[in-house]
ZAMARGU-4260 file (C-alpha; in steps of 0.2 Angstrom, whole numbers, plus 5000, padded with zeros to 4 digits):
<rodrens>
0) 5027/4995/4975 | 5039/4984/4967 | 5036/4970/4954 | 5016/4980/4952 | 5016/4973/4933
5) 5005/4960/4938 | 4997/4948/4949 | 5000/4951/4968 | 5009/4965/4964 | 4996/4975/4952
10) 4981/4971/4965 | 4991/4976/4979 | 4993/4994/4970 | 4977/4996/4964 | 4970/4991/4981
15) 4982/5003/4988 | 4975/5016/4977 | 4957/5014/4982 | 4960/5017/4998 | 4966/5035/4995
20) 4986/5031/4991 | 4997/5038/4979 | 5007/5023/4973 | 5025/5025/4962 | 5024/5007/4954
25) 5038/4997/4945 | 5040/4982/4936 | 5054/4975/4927 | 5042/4974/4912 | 5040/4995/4906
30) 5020/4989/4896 | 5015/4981/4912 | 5020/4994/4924 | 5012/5007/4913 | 4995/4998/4910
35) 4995/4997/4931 | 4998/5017/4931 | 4984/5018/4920 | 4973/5008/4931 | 4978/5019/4944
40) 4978/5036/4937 | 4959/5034/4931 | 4953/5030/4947 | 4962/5048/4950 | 4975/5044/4961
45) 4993/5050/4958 | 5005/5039/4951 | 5022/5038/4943 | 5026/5022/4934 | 5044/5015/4933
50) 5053/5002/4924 | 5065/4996/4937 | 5076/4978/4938 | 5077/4977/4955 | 5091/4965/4955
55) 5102/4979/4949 | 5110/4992/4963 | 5109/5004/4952 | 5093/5003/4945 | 5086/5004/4962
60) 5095/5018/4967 | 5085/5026/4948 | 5068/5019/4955 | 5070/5027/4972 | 5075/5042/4964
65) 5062/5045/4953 | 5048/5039/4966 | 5054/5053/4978 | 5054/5066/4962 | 5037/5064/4959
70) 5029/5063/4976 | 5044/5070/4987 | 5046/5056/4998 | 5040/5039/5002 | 5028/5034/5015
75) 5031/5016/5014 | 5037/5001/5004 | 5031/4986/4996 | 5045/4971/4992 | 5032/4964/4980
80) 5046/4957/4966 | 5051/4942/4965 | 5060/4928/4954 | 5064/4908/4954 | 5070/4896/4944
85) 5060/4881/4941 | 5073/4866/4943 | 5082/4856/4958 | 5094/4868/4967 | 5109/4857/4963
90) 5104/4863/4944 | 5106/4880/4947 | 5118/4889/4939 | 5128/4901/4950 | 5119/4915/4939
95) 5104/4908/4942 | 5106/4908/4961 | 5114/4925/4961 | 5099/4933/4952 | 5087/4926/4964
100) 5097/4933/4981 | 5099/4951/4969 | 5079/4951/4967 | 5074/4943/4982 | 5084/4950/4997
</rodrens>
């Protein structure tokens, strides 16, 4: 579950969770993700928490890694991450607009 730091993301994980998952959460934020695991991990589910920008090629190839080392392969995905920029599109930096393609494709 990417982008399970908060919000969507976390509820989505820990709804995951109660329903008998094992959920590998990431966030781009390392105290978020790992307050999520913690959620998780006492309602005594397994869970791997990891501090991934998924805007970054490498980094996702990191987060994949390390979800299939601690559960050996991954059932399913959750997209959850997601970034914008609050301004007119015409005030977008090119920057700006490639970080939000990296994170939200």
């Amino acid at each position: 579950m990417t982008g399970a730091g908060q919000g969507i993301g976390k509820a989505a994980a820990l709804a995951l969770a109660a329903a008998g998952a094992e959920v590998a959460v990431s966030d781009i934020n390392e105290a978020s993700v790992k307050e999520t695991a913690a959620a998780i991990a006492a309602t005594g589910r397994r869970t791997v928490a990891i501090r991934a920008d998924v805007g970054n090629l490498a980094e996702i190839d990191r987060l994949v890694s390390e979800a299939v080392a601690g559960f050996g392969k991954i059932d399913t995905l959750v997209n959850n991450a997601g970034v914008t920029r609050r301004a007119y599109i015409m005030d977008l930096t090119e920057d700006d607009f490639d970080r939000i393609f990296r994170v939200n494709a």
